[in-house]
TIRO-2110 file (N, C-alpha, C; in Angstrom, 1 decimal):
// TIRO-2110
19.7, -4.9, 18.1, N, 1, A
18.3, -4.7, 17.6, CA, 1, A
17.6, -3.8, 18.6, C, 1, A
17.0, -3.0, 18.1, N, 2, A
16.2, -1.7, 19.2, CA, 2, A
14.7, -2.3, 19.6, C, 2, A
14.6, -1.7, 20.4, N, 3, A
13.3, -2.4, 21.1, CA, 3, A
12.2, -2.6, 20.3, C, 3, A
12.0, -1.0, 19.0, N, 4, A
10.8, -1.3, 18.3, CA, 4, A
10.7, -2.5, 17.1, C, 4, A
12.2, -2.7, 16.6, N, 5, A
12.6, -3.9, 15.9, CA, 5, A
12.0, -4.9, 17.0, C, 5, A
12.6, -5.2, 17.7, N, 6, A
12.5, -6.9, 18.7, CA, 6, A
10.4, -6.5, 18.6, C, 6, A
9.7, -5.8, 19.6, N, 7, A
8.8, -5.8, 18.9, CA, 7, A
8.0, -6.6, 17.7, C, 7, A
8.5, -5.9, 16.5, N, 8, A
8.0, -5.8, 15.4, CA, 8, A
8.2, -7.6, 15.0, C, 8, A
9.5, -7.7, 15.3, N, 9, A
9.7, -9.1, 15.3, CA, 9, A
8.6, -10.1, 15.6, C, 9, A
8.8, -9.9, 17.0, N, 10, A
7.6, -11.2, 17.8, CA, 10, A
6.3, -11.1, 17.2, C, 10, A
5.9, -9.6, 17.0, N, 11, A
4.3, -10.2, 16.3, CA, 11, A
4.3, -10.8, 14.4, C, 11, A
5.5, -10.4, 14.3, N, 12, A
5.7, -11.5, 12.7, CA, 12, A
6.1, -12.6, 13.0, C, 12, A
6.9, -13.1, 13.9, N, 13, A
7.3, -13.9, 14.5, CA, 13, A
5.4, -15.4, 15.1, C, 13, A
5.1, -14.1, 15.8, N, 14, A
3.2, -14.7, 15.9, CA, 14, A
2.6, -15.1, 14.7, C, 14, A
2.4, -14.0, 14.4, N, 15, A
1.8, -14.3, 12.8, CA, 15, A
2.5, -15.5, 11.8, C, 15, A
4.0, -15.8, 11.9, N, 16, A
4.1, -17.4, 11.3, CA, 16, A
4.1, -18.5, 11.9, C, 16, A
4.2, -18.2, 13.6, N, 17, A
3.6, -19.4, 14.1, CA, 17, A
2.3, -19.7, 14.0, C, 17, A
1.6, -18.7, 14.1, N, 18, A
0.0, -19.6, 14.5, CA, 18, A
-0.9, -19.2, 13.5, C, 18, A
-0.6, -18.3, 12.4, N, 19, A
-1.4, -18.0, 11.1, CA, 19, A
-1.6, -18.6, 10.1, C, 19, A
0.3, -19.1, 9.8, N, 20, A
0.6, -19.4, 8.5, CA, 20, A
-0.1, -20.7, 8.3, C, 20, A
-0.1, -20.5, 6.9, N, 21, A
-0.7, -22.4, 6.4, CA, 21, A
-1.3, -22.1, 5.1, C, 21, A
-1.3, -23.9, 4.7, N, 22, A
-1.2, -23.6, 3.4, CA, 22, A
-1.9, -23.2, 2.4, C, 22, A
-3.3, -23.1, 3.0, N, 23, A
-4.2, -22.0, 2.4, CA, 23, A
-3.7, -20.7, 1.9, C, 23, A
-3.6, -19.7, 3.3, N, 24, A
-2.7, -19.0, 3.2, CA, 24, A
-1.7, -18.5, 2.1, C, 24, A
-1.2, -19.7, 2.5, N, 25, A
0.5, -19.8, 1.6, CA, 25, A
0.1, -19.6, 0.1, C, 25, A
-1.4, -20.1, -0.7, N, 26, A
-1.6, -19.6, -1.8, CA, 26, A
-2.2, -17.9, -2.2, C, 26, A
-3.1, -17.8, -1.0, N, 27, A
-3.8, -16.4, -1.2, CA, 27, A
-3.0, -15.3, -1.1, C, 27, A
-2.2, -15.6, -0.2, N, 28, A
-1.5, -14.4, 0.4, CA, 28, A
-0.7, -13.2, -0.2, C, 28, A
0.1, -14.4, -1.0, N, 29, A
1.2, -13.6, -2.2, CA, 29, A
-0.1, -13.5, -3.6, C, 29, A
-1.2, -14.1, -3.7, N, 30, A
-1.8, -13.5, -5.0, CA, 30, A
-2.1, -12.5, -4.8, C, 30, A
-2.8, -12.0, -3.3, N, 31, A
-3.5, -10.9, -3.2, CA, 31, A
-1.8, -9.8, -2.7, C, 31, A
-0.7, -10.2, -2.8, N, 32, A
0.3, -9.1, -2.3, CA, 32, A
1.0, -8.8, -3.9, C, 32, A
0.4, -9.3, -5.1, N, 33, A
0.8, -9.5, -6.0, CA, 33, A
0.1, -8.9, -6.8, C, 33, A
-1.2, -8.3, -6.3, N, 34, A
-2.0, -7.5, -7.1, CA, 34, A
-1.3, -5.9, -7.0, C, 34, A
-0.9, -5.4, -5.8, N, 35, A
0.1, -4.1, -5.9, CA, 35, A
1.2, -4.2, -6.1, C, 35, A
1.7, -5.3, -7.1, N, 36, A
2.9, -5.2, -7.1, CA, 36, A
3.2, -4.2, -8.2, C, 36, A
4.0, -2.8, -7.5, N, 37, A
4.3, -1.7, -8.5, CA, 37, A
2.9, -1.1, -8.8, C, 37, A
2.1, -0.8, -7.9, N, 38, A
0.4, -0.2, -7.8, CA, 38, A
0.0, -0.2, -8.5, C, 38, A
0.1, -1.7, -9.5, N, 39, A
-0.7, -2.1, -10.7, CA, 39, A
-2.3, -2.3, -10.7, C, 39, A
-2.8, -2.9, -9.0, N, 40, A
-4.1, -2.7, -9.2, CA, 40, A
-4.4, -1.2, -9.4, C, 40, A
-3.8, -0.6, -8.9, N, 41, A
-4.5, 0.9, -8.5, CA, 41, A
-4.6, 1.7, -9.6, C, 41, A
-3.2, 1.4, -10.4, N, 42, A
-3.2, 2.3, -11.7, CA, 42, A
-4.2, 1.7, -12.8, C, 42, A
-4.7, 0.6, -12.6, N, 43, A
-5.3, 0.1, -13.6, CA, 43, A
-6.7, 0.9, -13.2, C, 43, A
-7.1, 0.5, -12.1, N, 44, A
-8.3, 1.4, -11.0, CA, 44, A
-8.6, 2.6, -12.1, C, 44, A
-6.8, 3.0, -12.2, N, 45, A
-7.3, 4.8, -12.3, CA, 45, A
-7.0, 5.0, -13.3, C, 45, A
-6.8, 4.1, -14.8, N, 46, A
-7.1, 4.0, -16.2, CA, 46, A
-8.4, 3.7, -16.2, C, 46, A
-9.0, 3.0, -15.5, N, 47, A
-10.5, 2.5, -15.8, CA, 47, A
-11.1, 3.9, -15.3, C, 47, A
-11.2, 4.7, -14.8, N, 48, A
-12.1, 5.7, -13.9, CA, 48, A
-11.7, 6.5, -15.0, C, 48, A
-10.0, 7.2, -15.3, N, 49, A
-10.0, 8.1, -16.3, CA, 49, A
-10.6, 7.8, -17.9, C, 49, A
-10.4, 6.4, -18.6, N, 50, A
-11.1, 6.6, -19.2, CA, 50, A
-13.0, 7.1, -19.8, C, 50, A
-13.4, 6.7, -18.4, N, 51, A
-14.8, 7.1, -18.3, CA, 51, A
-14.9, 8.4, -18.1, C, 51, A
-15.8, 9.5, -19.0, N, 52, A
-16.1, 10.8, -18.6, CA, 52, A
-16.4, 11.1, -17.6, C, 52, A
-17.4, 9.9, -16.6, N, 53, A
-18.3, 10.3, -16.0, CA, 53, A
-17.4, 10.6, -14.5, C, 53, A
-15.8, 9.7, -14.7, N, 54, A
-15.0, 9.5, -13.4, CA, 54, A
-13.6, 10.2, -13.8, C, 54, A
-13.5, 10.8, -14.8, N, 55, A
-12.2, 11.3, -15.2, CA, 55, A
-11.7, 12.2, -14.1, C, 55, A
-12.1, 12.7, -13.3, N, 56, A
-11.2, 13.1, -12.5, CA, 56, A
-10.8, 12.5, -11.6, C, 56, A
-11.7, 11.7, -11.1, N, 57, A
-11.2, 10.4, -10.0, CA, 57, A
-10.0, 9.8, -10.5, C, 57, A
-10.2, 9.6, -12.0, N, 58, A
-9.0, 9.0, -12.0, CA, 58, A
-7.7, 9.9, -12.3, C, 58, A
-7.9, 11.2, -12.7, N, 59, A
-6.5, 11.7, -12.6, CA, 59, A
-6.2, 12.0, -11.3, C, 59, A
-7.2, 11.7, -10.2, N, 60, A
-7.0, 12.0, -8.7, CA, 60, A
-5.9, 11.1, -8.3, C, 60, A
-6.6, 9.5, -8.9, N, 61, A
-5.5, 8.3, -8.3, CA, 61, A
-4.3, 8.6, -8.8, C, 61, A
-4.1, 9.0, -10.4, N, 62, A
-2.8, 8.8, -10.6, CA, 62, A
-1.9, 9.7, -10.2, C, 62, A
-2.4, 11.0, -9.5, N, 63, A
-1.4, 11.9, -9.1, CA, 63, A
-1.4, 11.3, -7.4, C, 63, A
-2.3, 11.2, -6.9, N, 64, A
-1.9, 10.5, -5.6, CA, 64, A
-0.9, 9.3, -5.5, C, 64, A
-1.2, 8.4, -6.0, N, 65, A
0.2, 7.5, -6.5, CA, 65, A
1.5, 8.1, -6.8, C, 65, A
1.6, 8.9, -7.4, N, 66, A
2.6, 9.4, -8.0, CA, 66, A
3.0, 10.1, -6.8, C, 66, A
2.3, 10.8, -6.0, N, 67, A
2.9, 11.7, -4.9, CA, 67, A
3.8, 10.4, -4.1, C, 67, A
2.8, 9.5, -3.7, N, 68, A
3.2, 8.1, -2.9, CA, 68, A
4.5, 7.9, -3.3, C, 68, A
4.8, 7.2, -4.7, N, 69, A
5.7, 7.2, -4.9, CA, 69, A
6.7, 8.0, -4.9, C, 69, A
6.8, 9.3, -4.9, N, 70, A
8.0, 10.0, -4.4, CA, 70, A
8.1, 10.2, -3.3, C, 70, A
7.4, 10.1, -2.1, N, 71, A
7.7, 10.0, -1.2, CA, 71, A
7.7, 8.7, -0.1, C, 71, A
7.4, 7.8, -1.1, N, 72, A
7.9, 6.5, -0.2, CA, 72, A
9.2, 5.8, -0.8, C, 72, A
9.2, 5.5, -2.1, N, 73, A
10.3, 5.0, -2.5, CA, 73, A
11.3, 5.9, -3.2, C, 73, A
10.9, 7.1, -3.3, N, 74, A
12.0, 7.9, -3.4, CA, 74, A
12.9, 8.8, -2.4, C, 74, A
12.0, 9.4, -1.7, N, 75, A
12.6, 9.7, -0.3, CA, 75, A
13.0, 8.8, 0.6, C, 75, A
11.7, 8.0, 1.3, N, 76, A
11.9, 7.5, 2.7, CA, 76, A
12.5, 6.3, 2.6, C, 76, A
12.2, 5.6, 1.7, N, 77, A
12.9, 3.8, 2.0, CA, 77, A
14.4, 3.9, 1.8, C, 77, A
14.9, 5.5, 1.2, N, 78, A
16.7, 5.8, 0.7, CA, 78, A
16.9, 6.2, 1.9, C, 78, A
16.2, 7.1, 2.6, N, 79, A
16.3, 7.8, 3.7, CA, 79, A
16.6, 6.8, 5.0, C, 79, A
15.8, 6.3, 5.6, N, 80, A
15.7, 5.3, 6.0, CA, 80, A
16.2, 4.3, 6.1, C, 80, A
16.2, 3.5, 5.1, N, 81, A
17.2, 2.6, 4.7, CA, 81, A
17.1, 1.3, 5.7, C, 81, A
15.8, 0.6, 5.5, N, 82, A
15.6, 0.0, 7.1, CA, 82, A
15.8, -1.4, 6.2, C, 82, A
16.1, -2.3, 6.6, N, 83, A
16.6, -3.6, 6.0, CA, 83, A
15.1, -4.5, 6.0, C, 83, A
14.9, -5.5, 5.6, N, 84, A
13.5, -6.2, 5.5, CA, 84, A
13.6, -7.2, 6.6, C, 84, A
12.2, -7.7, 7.2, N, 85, A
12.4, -8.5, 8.3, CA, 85, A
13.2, -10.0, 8.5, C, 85, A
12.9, -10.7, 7.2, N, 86, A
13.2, -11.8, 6.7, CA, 86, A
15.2, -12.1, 6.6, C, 86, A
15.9, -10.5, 6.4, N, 87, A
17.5, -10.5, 6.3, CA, 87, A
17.6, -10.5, 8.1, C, 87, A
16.7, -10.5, 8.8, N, 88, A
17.0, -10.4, 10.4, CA, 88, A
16.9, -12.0, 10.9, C, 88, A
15.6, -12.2, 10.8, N, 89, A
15.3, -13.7, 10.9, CA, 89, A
15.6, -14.6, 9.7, C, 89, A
16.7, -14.7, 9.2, N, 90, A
16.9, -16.0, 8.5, CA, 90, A
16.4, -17.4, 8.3, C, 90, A
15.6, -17.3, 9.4, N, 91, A
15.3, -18.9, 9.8, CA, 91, A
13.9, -19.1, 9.0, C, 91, A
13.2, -17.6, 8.7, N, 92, A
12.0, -17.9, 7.9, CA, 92, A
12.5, -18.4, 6.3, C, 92, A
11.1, -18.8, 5.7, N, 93, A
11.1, -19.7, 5.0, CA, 93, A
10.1, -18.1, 3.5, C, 93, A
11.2, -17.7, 3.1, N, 94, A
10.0, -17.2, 1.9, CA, 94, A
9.3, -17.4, 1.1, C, 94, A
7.9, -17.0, 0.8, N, 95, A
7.1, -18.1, -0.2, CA, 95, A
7.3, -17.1, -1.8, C, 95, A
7.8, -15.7, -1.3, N, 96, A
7.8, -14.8, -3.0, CA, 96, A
8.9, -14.6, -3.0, C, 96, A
8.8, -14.0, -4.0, N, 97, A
10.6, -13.8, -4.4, CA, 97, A
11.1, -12.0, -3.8, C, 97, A
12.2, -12.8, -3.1, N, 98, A
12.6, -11.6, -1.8, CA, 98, A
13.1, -10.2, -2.2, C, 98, A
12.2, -9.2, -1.9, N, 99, A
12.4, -7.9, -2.3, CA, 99, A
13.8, -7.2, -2.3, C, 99, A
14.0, -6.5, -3.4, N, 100, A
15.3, -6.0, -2.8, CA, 100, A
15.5, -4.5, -2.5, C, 100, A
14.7, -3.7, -2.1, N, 101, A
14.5, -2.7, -1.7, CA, 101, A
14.0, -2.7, -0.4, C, 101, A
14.1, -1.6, 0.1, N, 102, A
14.6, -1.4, 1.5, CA, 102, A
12.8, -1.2, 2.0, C, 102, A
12.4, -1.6, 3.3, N, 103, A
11.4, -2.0, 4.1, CA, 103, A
10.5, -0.8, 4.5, C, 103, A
11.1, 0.3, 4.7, N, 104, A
10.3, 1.3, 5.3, CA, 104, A
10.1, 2.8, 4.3, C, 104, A
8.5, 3.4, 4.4, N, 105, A
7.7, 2.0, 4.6, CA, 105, A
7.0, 1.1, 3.3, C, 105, A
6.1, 0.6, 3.6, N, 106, A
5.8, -0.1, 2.9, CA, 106, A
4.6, 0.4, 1.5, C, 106, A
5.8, 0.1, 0.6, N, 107, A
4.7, 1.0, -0.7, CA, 107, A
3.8, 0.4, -0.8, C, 107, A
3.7, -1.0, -0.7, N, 108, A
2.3, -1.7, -1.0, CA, 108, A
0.9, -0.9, -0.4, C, 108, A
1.0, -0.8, 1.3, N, 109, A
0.7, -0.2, 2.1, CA, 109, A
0.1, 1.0, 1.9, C, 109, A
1.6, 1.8, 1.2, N, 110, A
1.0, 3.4, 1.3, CA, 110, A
0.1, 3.4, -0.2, C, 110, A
0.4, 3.4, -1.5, N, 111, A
-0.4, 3.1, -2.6, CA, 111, A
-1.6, 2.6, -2.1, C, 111, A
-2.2, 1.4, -1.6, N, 112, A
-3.3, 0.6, -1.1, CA, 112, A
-4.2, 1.8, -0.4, C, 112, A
-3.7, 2.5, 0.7, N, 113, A
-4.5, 3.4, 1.1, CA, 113, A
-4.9, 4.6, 0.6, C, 113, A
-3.8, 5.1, -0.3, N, 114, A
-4.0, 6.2, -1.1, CA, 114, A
-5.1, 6.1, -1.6, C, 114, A
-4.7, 5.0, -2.4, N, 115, A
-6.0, 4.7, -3.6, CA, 115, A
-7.1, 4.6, -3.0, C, 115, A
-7.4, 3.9, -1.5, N, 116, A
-8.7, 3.4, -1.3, CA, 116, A
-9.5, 5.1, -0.3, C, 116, A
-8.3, 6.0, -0.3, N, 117, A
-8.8, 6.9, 0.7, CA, 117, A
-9.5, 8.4, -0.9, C, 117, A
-8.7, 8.1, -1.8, N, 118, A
-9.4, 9.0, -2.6, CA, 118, A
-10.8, 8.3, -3.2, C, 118, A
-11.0, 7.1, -3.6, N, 119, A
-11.9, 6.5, -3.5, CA, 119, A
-12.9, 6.6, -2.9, C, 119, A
-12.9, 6.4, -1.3, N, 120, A
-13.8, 6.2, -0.7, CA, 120, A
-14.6, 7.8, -0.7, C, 120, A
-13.3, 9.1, -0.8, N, 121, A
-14.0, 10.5, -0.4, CA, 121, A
-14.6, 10.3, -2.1, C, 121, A
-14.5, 10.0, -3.3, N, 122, A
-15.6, 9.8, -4.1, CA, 122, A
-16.9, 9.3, -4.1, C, 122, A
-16.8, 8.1, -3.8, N, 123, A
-17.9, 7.3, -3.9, CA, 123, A
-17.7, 5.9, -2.4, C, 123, A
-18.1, 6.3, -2.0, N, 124, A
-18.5, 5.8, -0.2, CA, 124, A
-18.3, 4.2, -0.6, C, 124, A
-19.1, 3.6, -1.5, N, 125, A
-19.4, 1.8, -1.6, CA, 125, A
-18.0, 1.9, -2.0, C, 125, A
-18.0, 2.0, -3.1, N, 126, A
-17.1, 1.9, -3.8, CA, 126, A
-15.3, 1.9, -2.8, C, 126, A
-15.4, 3.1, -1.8, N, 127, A
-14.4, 2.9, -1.0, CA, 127, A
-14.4, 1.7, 0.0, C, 127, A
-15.3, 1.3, 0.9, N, 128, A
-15.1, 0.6, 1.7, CA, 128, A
-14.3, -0.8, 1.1, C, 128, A
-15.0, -1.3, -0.3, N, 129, A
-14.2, -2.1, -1.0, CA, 129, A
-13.1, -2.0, -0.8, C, 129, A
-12.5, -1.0, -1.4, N, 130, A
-10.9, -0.4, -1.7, CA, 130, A
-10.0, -0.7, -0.3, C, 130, A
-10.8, 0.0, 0.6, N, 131, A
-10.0, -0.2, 2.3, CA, 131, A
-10.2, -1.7, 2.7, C, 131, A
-11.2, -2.7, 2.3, N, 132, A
-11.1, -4.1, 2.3, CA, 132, A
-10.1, -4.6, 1.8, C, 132, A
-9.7, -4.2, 0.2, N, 133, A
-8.3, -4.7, -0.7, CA, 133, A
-6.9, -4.1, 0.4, C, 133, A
-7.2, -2.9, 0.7, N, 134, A
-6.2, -1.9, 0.7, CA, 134, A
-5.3, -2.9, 2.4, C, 134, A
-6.5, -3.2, 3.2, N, 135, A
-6.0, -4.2, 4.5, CA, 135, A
-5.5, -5.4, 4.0, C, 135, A
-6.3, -6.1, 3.5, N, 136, A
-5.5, -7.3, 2.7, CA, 136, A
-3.8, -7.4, 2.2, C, 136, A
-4.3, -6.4, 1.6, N, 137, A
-3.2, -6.0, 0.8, CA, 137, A
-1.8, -5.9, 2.1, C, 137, A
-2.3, -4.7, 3.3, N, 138, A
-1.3, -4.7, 4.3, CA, 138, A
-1.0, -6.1, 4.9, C, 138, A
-1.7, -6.6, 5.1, N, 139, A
-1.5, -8.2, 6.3, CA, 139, A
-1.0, -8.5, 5.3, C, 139, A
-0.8, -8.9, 3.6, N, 140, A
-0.5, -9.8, 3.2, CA, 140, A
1.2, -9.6, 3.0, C, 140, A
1.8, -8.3, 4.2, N, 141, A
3.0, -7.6, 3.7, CA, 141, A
3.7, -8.7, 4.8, C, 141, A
2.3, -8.9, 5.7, N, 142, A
3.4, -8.5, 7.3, CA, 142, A
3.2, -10.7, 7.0, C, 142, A
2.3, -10.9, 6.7, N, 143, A
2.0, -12.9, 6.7, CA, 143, A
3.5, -13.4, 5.6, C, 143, A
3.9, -12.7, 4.6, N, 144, A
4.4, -12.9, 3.5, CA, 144, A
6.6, -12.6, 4.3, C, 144, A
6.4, -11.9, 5.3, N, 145, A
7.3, -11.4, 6.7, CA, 145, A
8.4, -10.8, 5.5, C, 145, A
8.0, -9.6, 4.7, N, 146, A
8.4, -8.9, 4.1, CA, 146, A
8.5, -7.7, 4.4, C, 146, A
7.6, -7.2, 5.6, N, 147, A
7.6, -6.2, 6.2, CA, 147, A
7.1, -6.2, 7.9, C, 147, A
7.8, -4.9, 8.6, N, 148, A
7.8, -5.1, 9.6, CA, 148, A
5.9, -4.5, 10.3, C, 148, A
5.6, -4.5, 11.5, N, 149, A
4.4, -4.0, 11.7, CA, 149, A
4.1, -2.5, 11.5, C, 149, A
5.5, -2.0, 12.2, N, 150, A
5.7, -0.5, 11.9, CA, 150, A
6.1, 0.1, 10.6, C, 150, A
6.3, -0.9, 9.1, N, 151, A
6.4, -0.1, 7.9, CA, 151, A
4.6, -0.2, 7.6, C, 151, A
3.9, -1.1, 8.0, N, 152, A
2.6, -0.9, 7.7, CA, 152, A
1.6, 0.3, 8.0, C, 152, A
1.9, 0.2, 9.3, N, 153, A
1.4, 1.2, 10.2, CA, 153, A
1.8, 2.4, 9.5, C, 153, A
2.9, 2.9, 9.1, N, 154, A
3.4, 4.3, 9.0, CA, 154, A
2.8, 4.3, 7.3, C, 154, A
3.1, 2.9, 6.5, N, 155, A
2.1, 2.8, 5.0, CA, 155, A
0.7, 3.2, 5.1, C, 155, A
0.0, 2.8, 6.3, N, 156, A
-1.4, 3.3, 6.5, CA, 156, A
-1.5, 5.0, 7.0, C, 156, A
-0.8, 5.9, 7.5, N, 157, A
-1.2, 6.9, 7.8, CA, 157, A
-0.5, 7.3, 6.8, C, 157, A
0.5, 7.5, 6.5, N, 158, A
1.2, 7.6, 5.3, CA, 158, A
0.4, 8.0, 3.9, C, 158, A
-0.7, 6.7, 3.9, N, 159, A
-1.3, 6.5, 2.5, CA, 159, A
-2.8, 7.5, 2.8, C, 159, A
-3.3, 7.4, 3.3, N, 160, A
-4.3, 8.3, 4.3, CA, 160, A
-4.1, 9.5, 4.5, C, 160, A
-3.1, 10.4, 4.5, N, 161, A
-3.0, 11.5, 4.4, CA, 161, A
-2.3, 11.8, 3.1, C, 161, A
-1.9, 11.0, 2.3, N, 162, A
-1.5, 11.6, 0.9, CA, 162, A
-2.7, 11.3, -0.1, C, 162, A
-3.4, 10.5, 0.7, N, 163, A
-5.2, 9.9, -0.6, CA, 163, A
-5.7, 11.1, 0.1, C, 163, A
-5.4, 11.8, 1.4, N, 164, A
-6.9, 13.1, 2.0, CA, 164, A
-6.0, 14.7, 1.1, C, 164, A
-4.7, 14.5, 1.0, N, 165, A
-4.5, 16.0, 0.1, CA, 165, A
-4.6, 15.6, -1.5, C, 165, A
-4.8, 14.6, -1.9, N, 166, A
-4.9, 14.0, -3.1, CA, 166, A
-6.2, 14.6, -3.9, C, 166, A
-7.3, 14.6, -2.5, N, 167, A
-8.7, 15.0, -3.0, CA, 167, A
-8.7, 16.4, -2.3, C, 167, A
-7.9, 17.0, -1.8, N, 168, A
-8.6, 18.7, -1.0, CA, 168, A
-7.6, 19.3, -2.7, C, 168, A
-6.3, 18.4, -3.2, N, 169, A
-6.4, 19.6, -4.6, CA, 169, A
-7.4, 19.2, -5.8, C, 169, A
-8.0, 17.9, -5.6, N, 170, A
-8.8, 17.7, -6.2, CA, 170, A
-9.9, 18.7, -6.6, C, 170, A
-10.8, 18.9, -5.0, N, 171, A
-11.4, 19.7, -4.9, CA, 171, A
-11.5, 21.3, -5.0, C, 171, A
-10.2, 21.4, -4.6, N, 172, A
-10.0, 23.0, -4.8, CA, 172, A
-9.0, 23.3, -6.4, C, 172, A
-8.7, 22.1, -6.8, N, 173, A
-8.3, 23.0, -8.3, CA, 173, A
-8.6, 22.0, -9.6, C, 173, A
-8.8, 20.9, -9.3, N, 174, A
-9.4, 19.9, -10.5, CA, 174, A
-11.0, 20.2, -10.9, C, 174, A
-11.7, 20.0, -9.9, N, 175, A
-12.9, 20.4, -9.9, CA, 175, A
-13.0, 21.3, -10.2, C, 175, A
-12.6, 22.1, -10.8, N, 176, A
-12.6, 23.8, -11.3, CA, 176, A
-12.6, 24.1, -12.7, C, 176, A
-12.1, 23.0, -12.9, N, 177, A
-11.5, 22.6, -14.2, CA, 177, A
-12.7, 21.6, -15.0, C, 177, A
-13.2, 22.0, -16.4, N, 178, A
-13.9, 20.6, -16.6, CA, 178, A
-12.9, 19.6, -17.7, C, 178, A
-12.1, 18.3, -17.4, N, 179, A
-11.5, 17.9, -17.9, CA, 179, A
-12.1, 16.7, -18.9, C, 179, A
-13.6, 17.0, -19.0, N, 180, A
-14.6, 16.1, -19.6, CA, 180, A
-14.8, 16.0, -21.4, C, 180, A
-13.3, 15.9, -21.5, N, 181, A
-13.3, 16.2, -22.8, CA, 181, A
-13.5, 14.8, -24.0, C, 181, A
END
């Protein structure tokens, strides 16, 4: 195991000793169950596109997503190919039903930020929400020991610079466009 693995270990390793419980144990997977397959997000961005007043926002989310998705579970998690934390530590105890796709990074992660980063360059309130879900949403990767600290981490910048070119084409070629049909 390489140093950044042993790492990544001990602090999920932390986080089930002194976090877990059975509070927790109910919230955790509802709120990691809301992106499951960036269901909250796409719904987000049917509700925005159907509104005139947000229709570009929402064809913003859904091409943002869609970028995400090719580049996290279609390139990098094949590419990569990093096993989940839970096939390392056997001794944990899973509370969802265990992913079978590969760890890095974390789609939940990168979708969450995506969405919450084109968001927030829309409408400010409206984003801080999003980046409240969008963290949730990460801790509930690393509490749930489905992913490592560093698939999140690379999910958050990851998701953050595909939600910041998501809205500069927005801006420079959506916006140009009136799709207020």
């Amino acid at each position: 195991m390489n140093f950044i693995t042993q790492i990544d270990i001990k602090i999920l390793d932390f986080i089930y000793a002194n976090i877990r419980n059975s509070f927790l144990d109910i919230i955790m997977p509802a709120i990691s169950f809301l992106d499951n397959f960036g269901i909250i997000w796409l719904v987000t961005a049917l509700l925005f596109f159907i509104s005139k007043k947000h229709r570009n926002l929402g064809i913003t989310l859904f091409a943002g997503l869609f970028m995400g998705f090719l580049v996290c579970n279609v390139f990098l998690k094949p590419f990569v190919a990093r096993i989940r934390p839970f096939n390392i530590n056997t001794a944990v105890d899973i509370i969802i039903k265990r992913p079978t796709d590969y760890a890095f990074p974390s789609g939940h992660t990168t979708s969450s930020f995506i969405a919450a980063t084109i968001i927030y360059c829309q409408n400010r309130k409206w984003g801080y929400a999003s980046f409240i879900l969008a963290s949730l949403i990460a801790f509930s990767r690393l509490y749930l020991y489905v992913h490592y600290p560093t698939d999140i981490i690379t999910g958050i910048i990851l998701g953050l610079c595909l939600g910041a070119l998501a809205n500069f084409l927005r801006r420079h070629y959506l916006d140009r466009i009136s799709l207020n049909v």
